[in-house]
N, CA, C and O atoms as a Tinker XYZ file with bonds, in Angstrom:
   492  protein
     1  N    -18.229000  -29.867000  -14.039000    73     2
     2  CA   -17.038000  -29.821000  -13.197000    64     1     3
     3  C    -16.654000  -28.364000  -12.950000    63     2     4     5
     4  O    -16.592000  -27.543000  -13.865000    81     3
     5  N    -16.375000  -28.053000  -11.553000    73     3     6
     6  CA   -16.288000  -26.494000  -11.371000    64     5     7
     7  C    -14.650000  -26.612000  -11.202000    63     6     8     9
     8  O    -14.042000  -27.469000  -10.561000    81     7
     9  N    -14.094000  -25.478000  -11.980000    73     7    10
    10  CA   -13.087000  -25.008000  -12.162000    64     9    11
    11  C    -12.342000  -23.447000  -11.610000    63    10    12    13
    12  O    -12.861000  -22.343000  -11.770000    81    11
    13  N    -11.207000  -23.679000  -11.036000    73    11    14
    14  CA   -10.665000  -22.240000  -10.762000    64    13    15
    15  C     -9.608000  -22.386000  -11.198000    63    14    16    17
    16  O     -8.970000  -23.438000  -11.206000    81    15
    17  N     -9.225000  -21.176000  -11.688000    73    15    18
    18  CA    -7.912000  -20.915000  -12.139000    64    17    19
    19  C     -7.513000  -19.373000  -11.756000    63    18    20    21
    20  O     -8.027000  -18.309000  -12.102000    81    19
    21  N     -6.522000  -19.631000  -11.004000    73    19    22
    22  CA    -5.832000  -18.226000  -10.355000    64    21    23
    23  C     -4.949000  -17.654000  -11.514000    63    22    24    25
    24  O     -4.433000  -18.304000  -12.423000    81    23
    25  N     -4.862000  -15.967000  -11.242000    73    23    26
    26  CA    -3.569000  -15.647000  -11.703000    64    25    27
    27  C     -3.438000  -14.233000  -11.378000    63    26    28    29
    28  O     -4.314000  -13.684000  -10.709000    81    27
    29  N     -2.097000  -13.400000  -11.927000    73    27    30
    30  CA    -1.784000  -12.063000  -11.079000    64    29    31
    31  C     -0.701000  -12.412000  -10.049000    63    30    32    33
    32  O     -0.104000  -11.489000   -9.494000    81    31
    33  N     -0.382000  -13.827000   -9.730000    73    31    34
    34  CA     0.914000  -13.795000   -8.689000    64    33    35
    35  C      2.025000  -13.156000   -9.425000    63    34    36    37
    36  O      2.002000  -12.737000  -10.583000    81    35
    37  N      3.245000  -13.143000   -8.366000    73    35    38
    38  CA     4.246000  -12.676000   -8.892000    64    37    39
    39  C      5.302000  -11.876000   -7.982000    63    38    40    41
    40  O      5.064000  -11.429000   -6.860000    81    39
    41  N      6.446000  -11.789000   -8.643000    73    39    42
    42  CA     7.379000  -10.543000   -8.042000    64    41    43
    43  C      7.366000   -9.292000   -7.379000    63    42    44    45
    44  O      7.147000   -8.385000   -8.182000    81    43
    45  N      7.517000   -8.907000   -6.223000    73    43    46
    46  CA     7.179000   -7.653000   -6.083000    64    45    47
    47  C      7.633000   -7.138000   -4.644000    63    46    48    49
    48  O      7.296000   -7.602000   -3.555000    81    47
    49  N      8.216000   -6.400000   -4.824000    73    47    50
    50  CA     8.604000   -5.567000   -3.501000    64    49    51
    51  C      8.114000   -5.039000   -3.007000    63    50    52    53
    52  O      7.205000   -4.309000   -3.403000    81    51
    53  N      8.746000   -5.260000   -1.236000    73    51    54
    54  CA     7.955000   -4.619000   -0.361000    64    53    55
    55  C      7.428000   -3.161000   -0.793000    63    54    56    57
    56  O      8.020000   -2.259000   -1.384000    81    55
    57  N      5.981000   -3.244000   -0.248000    73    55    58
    58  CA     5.217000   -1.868000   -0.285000    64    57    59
    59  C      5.016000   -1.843000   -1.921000    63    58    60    61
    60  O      5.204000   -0.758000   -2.473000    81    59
    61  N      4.805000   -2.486000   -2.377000    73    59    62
    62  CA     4.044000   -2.776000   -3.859000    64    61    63
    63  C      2.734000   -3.400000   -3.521000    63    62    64    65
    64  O      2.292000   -3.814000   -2.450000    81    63
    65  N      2.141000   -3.348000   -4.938000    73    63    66
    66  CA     1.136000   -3.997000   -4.751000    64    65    67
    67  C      0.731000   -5.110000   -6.195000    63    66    68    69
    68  O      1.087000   -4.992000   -7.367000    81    67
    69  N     -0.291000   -6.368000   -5.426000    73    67    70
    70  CA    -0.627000   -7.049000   -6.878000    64    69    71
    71  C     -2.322000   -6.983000   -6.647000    63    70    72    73
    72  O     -2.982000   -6.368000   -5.809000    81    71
    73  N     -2.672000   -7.757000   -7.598000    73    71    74
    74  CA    -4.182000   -8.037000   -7.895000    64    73    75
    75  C     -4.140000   -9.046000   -8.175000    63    74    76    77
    76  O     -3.620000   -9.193000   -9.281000    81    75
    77  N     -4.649000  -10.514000   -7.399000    73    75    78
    78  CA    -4.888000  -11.722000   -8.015000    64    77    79
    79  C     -6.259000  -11.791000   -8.886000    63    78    80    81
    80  O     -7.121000  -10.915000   -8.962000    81    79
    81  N     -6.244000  -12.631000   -9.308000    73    79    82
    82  CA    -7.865000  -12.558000  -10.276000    64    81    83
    83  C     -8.197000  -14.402000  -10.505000    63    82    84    85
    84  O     -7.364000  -15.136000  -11.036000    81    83
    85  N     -9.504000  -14.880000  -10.009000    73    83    86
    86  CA    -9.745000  -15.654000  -10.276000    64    85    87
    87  C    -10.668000  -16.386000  -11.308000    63    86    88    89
    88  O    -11.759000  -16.033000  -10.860000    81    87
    89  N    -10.825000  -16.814000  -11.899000    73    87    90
    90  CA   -11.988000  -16.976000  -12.729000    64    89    91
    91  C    -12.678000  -18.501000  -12.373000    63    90    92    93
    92  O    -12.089000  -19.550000  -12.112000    81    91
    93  N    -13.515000  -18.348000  -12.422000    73    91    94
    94  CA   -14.616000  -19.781000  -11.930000    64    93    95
    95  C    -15.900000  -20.467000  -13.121000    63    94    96    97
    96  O    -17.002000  -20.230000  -13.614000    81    95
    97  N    -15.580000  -20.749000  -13.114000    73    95    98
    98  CA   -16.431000  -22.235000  -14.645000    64    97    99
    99  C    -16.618000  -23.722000  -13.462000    63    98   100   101
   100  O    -16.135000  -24.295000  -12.485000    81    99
   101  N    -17.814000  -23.732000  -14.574000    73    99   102
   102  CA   -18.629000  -24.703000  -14.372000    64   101   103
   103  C    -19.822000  -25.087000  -13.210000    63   102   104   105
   104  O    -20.288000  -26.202000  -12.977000    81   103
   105  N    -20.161000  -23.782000  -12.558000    73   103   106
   106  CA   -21.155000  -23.414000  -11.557000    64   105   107
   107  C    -21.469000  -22.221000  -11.571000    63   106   108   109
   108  O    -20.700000  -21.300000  -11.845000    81   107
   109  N    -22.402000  -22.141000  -11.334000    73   107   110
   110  CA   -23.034000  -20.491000  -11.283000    64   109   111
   111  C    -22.270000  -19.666000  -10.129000    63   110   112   113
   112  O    -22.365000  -20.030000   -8.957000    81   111
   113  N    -21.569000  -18.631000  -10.475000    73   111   114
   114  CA   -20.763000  -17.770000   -9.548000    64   113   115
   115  C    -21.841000  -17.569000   -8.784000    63   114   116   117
   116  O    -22.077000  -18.203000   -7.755000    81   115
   117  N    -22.532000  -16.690000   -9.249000    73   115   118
   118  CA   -23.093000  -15.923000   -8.330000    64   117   119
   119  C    -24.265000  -16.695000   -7.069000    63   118   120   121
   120  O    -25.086000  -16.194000   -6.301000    81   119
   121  N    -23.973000  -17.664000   -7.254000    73   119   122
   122  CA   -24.932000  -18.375000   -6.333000    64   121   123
   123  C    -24.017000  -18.867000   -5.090000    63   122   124   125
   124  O    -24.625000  -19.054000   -4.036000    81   123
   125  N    -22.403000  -19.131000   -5.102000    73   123   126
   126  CA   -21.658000  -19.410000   -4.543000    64   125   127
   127  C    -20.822000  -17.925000   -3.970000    63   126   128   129
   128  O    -20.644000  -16.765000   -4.343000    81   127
   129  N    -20.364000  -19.087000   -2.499000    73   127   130
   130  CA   -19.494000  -17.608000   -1.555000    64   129   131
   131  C    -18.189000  -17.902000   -2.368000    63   130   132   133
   132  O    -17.982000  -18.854000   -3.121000    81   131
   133  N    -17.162000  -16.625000   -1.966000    73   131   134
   134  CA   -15.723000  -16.985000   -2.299000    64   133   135
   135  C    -14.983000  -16.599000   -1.114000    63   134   136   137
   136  O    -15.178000  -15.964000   -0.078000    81   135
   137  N    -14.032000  -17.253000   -1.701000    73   135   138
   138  CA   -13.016000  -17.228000   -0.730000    64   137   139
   139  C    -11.137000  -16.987000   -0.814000    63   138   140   141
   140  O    -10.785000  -17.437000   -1.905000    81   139
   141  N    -10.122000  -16.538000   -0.165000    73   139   142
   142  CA    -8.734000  -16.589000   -0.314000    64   141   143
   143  C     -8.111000  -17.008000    0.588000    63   142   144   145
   144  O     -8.250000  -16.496000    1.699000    81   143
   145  N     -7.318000  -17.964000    0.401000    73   143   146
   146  CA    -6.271000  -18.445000    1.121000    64   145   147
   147  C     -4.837000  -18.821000    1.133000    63   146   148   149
   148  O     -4.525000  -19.030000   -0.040000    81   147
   149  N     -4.181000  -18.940000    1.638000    73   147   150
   150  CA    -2.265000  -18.408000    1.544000    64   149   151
   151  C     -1.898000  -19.696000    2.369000    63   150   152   153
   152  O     -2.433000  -20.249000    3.330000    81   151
   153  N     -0.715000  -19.969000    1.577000    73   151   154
   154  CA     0.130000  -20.952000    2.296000    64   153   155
   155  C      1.253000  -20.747000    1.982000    63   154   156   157
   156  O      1.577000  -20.798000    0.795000    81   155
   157  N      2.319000  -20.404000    3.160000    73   155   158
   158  CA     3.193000  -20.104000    3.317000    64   157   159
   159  C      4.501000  -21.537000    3.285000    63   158   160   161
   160  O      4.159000  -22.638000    3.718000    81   159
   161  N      5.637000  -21.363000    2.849000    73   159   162
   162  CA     6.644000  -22.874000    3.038000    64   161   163
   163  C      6.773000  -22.828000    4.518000    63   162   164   165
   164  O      7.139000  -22.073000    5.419000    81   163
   165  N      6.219000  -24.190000    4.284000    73   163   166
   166  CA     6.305000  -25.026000    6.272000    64   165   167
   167  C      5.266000  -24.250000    7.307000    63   166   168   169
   168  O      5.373000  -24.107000    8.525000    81   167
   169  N      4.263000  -23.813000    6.438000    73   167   170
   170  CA     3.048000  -23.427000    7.484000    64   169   171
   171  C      1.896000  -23.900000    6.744000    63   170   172   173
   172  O      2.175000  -24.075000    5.558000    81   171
   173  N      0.428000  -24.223000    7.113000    73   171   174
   174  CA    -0.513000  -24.567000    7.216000    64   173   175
   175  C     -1.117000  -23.605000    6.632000    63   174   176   177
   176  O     -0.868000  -22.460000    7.010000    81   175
   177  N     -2.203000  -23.866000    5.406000    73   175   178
   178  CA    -2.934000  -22.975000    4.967000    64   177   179
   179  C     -3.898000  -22.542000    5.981000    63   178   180   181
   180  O     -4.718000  -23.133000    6.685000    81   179
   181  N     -3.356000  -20.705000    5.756000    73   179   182
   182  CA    -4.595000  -19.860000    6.351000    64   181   183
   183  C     -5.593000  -18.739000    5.541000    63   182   184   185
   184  O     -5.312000  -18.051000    4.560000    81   183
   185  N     -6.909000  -18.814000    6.347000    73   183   186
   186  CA    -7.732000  -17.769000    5.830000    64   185   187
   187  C     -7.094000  -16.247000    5.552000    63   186   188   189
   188  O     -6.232000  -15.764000    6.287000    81   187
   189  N     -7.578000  -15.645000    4.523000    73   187   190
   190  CA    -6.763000  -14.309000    3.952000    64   189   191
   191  C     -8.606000  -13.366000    3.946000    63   190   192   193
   192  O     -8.876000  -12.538000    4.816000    81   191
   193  N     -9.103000  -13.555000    3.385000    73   191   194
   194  CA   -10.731000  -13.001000    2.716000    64   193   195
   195  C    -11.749000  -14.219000    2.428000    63   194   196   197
   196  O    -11.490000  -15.385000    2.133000    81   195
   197  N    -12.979000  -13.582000    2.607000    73   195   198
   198  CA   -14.184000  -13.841000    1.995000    64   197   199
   199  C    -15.291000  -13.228000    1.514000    63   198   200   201
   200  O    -15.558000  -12.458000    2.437000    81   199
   201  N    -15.990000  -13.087000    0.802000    73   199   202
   202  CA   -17.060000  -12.593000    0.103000    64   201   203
   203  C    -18.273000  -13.389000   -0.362000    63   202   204   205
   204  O    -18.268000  -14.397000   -1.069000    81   203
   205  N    -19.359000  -12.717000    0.192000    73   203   206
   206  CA   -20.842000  -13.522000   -0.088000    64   205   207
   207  C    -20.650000  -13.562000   -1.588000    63   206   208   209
   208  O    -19.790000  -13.046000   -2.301000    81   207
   209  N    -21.912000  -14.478000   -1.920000    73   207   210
   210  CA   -22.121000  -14.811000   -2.982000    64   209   211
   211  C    -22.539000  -13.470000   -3.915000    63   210   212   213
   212  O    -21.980000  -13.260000   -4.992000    81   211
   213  N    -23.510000  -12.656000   -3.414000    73   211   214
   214  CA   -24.081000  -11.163000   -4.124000    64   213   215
   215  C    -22.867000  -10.186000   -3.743000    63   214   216   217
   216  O    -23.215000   -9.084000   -4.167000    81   215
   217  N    -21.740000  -10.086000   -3.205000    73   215   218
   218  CA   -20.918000   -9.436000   -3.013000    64   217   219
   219  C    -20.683000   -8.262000   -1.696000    63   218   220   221
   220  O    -19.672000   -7.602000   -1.460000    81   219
   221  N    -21.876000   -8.278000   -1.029000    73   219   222
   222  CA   -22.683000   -7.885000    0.118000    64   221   223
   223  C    -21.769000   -7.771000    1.050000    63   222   224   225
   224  O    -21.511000   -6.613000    1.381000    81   223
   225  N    -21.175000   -8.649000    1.596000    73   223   226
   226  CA   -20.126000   -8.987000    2.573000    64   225   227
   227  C    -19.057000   -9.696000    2.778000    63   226   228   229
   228  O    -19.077000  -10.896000    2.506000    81   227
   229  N    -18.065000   -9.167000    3.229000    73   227   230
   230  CA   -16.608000   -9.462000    3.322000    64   229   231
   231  C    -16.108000   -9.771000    4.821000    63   230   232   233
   232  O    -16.467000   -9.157000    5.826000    81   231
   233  N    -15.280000  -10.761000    4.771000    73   231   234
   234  CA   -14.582000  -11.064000    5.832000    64   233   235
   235  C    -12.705000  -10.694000    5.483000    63   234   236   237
   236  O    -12.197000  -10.543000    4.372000    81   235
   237  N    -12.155000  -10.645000    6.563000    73   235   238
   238  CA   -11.060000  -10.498000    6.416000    64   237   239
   239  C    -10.275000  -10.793000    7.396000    63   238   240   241
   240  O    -10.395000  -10.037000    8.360000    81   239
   241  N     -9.297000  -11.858000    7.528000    73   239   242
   242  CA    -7.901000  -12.122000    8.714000    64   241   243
   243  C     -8.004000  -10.778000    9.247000    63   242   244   245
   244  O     -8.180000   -9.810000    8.508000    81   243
   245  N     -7.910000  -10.696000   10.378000    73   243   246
   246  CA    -7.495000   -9.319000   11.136000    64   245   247
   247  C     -6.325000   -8.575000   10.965000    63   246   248   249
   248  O     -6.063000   -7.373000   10.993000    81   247
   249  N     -5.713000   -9.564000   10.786000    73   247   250
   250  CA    -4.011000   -8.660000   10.526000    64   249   251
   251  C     -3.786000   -7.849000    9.416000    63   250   252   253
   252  O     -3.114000   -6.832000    9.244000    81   251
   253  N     -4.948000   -8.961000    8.252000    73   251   254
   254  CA    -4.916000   -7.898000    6.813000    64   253   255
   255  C     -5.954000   -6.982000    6.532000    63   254   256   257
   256  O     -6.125000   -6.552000    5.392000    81   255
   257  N     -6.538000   -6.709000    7.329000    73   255   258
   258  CA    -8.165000   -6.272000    6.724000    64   257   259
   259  C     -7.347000   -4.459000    7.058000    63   258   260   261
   260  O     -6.760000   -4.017000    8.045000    81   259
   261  N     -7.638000   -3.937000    5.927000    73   259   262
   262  CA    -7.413000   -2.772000    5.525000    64   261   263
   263  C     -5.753000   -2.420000    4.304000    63   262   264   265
   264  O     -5.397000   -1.354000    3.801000    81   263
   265  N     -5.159000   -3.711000    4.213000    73   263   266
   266  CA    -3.993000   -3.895000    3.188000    64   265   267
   267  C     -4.646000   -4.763000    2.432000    63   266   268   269
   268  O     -4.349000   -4.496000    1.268000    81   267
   269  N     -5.600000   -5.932000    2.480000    73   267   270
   270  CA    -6.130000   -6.282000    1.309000    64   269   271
   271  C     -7.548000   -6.294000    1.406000    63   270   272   273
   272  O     -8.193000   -6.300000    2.454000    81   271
   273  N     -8.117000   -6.298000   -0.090000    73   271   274
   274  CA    -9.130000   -6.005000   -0.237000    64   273   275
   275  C     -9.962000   -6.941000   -1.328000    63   274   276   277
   276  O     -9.906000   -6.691000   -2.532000    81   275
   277  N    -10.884000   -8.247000   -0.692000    73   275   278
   278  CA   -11.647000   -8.959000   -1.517000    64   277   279
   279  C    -13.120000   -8.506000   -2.465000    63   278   280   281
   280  O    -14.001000   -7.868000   -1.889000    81   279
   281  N    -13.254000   -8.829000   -3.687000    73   279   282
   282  CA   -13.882000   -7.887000   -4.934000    64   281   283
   283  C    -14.296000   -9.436000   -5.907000    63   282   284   285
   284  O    -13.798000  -10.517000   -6.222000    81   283
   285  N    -15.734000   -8.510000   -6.104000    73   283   286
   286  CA   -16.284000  -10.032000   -7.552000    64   285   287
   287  C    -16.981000   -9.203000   -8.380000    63   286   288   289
   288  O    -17.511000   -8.104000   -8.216000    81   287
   289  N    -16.857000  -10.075000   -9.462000    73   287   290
   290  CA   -17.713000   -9.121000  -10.742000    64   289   291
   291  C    -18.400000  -10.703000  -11.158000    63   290   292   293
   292  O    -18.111000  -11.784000  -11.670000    81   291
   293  N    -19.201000  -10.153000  -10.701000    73   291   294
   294  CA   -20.511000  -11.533000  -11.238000    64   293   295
   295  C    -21.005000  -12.011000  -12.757000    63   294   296   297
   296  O    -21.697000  -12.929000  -13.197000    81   295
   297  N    -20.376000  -11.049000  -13.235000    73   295   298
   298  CA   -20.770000  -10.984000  -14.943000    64   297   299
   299  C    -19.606000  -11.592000  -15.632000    63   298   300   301
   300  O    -19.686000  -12.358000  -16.593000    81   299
   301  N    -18.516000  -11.185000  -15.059000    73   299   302
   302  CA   -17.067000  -12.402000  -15.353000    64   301   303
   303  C    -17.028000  -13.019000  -14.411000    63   302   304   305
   304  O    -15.916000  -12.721000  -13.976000    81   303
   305  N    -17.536000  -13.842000  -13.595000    73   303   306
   306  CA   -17.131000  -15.006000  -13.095000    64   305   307
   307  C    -15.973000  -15.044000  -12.332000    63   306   308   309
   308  O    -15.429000  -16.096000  -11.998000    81   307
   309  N    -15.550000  -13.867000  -12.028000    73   307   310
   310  CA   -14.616000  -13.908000  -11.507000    64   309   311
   311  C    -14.103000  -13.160000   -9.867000    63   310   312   313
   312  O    -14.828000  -12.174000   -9.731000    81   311
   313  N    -13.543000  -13.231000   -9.142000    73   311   314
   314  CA   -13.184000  -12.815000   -7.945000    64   313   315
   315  C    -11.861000  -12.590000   -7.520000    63   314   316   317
   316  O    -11.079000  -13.539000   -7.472000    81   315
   317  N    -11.348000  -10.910000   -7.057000    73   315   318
   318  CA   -10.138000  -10.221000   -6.820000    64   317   319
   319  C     -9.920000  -10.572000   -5.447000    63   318   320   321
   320  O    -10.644000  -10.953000   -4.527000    81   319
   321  N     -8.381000  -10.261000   -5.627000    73   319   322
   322  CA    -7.862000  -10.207000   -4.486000    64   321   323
   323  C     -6.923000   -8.644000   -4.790000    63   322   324   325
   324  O     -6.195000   -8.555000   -5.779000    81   323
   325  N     -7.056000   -7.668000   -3.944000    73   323   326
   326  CA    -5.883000   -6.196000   -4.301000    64   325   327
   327  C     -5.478000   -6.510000   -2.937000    63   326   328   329
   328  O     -6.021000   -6.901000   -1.904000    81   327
   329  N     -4.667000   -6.286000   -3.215000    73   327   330
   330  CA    -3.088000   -6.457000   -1.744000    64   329   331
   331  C     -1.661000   -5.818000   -2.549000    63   330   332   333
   332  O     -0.863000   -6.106000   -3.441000    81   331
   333  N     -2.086000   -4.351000   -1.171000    73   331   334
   334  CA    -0.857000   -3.151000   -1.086000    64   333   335
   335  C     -0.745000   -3.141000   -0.004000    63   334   336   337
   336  O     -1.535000   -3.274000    0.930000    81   335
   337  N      0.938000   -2.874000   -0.133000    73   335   338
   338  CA     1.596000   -2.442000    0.970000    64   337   339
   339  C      2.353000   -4.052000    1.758000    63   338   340   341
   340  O      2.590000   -4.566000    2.852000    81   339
   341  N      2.472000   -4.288000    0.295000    73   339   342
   342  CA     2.874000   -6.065000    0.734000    64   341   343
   343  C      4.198000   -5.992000    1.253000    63   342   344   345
   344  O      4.983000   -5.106000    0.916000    81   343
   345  N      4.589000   -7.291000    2.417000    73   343   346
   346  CA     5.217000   -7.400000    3.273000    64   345   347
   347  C      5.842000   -8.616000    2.843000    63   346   348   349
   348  O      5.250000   -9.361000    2.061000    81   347
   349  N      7.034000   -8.896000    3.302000    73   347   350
   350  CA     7.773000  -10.348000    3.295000    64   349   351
   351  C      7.089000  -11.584000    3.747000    63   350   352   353
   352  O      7.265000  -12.709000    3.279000    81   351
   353  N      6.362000  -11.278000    4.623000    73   351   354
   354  CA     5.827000  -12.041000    5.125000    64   353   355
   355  C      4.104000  -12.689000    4.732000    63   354   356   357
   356  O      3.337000  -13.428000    5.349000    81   355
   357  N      4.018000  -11.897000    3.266000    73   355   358
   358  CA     2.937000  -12.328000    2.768000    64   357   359
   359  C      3.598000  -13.141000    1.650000    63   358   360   361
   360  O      2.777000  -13.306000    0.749000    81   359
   361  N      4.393000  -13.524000    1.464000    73   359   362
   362  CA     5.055000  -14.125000    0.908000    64   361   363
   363  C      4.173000  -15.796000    0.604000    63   362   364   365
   364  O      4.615000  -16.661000    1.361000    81   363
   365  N      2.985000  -16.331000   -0.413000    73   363   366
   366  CA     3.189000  -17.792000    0.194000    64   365   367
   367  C      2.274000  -17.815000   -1.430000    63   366   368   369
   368  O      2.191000  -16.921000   -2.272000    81   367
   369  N      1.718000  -19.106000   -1.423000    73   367   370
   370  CA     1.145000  -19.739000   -2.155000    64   369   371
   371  C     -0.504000  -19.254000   -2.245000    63   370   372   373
   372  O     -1.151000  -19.693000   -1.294000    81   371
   373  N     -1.371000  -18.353000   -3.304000    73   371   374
   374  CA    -2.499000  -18.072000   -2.713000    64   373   375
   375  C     -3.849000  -18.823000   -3.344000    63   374   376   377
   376  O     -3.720000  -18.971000   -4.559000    81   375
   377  N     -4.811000  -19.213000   -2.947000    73   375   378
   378  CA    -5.803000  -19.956000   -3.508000    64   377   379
   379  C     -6.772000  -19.434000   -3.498000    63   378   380   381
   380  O     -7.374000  -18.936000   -2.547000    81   379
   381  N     -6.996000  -19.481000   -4.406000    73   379   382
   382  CA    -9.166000  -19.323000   -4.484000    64   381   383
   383  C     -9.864000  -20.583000   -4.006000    63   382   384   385
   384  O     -9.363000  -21.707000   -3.999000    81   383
   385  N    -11.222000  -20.215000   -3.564000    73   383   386
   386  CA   -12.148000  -21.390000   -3.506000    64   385   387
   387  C    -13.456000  -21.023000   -3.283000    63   386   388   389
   388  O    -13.651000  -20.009000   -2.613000    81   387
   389  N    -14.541000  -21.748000   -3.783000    73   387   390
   390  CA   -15.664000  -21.660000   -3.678000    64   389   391
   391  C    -16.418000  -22.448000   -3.067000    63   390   392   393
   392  O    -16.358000  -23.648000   -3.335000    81   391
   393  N    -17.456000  -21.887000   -1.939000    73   391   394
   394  CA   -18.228000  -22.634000   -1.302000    64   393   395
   395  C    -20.009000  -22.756000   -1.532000    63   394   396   397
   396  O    -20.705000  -21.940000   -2.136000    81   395
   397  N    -20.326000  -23.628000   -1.066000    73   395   398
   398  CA   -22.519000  -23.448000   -0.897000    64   397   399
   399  C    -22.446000  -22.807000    0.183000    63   398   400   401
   400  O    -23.622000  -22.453000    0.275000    81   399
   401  N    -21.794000  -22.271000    1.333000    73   399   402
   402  CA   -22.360000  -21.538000    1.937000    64   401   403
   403  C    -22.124000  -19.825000    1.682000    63   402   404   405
   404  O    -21.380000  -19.254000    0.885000    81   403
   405  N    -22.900000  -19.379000    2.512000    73   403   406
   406  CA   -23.210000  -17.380000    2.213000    64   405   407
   407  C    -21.919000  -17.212000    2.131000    63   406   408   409
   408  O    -21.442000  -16.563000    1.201000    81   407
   409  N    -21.061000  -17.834000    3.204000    73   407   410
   410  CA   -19.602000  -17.017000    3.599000    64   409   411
   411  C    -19.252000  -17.210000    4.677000    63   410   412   413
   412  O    -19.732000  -16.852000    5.752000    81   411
   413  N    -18.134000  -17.962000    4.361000    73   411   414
   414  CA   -17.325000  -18.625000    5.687000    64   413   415
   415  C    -15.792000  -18.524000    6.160000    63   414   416   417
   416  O    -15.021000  -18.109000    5.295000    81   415
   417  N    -15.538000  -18.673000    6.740000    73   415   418
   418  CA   -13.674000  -18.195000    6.754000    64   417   419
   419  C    -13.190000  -19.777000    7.272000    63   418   420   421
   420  O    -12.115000  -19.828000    7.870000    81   419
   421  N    -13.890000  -20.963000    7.077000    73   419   422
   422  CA   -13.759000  -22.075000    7.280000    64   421   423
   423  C    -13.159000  -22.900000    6.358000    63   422   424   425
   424  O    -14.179000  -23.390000    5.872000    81   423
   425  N    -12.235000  -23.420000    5.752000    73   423   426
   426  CA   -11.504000  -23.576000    4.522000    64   425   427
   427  C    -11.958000  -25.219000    4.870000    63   426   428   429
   428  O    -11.041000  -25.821000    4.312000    81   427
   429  N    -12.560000  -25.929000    5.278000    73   427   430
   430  CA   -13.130000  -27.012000    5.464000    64   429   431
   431  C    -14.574000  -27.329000    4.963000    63   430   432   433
   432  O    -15.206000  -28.379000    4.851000    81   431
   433  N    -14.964000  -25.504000    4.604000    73   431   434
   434  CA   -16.660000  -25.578000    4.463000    64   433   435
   435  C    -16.278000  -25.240000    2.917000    63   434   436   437
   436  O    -17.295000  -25.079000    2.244000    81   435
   437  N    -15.019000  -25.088000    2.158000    73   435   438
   438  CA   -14.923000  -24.723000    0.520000    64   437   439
   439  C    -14.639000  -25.933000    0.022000    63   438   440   441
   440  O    -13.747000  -26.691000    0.405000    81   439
   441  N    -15.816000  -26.188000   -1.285000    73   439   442
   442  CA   -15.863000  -27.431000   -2.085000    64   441   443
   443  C    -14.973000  -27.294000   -3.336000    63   442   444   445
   444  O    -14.736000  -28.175000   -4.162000    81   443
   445  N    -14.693000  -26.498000   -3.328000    73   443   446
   446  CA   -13.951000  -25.961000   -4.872000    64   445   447
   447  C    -12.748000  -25.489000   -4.590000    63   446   448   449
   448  O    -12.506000  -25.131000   -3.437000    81   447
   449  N    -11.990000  -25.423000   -5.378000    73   447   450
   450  CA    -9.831000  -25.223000   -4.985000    64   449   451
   451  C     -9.665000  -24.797000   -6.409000    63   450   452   453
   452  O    -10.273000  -25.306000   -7.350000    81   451
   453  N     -8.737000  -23.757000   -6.501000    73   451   454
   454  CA    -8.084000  -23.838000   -7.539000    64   453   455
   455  C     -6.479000  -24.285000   -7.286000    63   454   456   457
   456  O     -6.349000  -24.730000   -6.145000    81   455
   457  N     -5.232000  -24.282000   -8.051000    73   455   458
   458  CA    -4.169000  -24.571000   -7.564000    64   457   459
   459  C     -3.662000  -23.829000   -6.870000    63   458   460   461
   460  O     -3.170000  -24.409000   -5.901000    81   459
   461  N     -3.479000  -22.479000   -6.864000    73   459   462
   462  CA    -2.766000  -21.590000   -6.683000    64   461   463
   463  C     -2.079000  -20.679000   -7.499000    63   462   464   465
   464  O     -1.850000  -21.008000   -8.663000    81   463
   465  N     -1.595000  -19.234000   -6.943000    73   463   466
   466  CA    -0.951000  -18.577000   -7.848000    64   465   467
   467  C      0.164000  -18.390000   -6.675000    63   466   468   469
   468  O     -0.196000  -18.621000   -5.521000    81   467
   469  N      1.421000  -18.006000   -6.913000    73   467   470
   470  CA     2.804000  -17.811000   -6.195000    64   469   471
   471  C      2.893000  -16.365000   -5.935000    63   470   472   473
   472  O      2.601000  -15.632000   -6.880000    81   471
   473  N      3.247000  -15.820000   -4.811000    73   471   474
   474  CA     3.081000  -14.112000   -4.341000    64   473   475
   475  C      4.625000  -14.098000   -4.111000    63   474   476   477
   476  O      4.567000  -14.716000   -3.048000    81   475
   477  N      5.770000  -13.905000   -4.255000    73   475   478
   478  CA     6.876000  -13.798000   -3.484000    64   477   479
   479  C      6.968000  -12.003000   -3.053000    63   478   480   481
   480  O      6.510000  -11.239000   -3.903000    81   479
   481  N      7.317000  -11.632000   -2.280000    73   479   482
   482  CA     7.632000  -10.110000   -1.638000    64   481   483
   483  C      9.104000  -10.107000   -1.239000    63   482   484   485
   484  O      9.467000  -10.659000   -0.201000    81   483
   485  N     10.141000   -9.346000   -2.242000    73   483   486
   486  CA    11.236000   -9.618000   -2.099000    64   485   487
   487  C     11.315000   -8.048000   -0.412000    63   486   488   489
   488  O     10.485000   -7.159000   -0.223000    81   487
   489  N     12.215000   -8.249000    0.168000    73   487   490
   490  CA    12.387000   -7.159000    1.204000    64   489   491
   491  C     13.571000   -5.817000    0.528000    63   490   492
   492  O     13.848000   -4.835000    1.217000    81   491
C-alpha cells in the first residue's frame, strides 16, 4: 500500500517562506513522477509543480514558477516543495501525489494522494 504523508504546512506571513516535505512508502520513489497540488476554500484543486521520477524535470503553474520550487531526494523517499515570497492568496490546502507516468500536471493521471498539509499566509 503506497503511502504519503505531507508536512511543513503552517503559519506564515506574507513574503515568508515554508518547505513542505513529503515522504512516500510503499513503492519505489524513484521509479514514480511527483507531483503538488493546492486547494483553496470554495475552489477546485489546482496544479502547483511536478517532477520526473530521476528528478530531471520540472513543471510548474505559470504564475508560480520562479516563487516555488519542486525538489526530491531519492534516498529519503521523499519530495519538497520551497515556496518564498508567499502571498495570501496561496493560502489553501497542499497535496502530494504520485504517479506511473514520467510527469504530468494532470491530477487525473496521479494514483497516489496524500491528505494534505494546511499553508495559511496571513497579509
Amino acid at each position: 500500500q503506497v503511502q504519503l504523508v505531507e508536512s511543513g504546512g503552517g503559519l506564515v506571513q506574507a513574503g515568508g517562506s515554508l518547505r513542505l516535505s513529503c515522504s512516500v512508502s510503499g513503492r519505489t520513489f524513484s521509479s514514480i513522477g511527483m507531483g503538488w497540488f493546492r486547494q483553496a476554500p470554495g475552489r477546485e484543486r489546482e496544479f502547483v509543480a511536478a517532477i520526473a521520477y530521476r528528478g530531471g524535470t520540472t513543471n510548474y503553474k505559470d504564475s508560480l514558477r520562479g516563487r516555488f520550487t519542486i525538489s526530491r531526494d531519492n534516498d529519503k523517499n521523499t519530495v519538497y516543495l520551497h515556496m518564498n515570497d508567499l502571498k495570501p492568496e496561496d493560502t489553501a490546502v497542499y497535496y502530494c501525489a504520485g504517479t506511473e507516468f514520467l510527469i504530468t500536471n494532470n491530477e487525473f493521471k496521479y494514483d497516489y494522494w496524500g491528505r494534505g498539509t494546511q499553508v495559511t499566509v496571513s497579509s
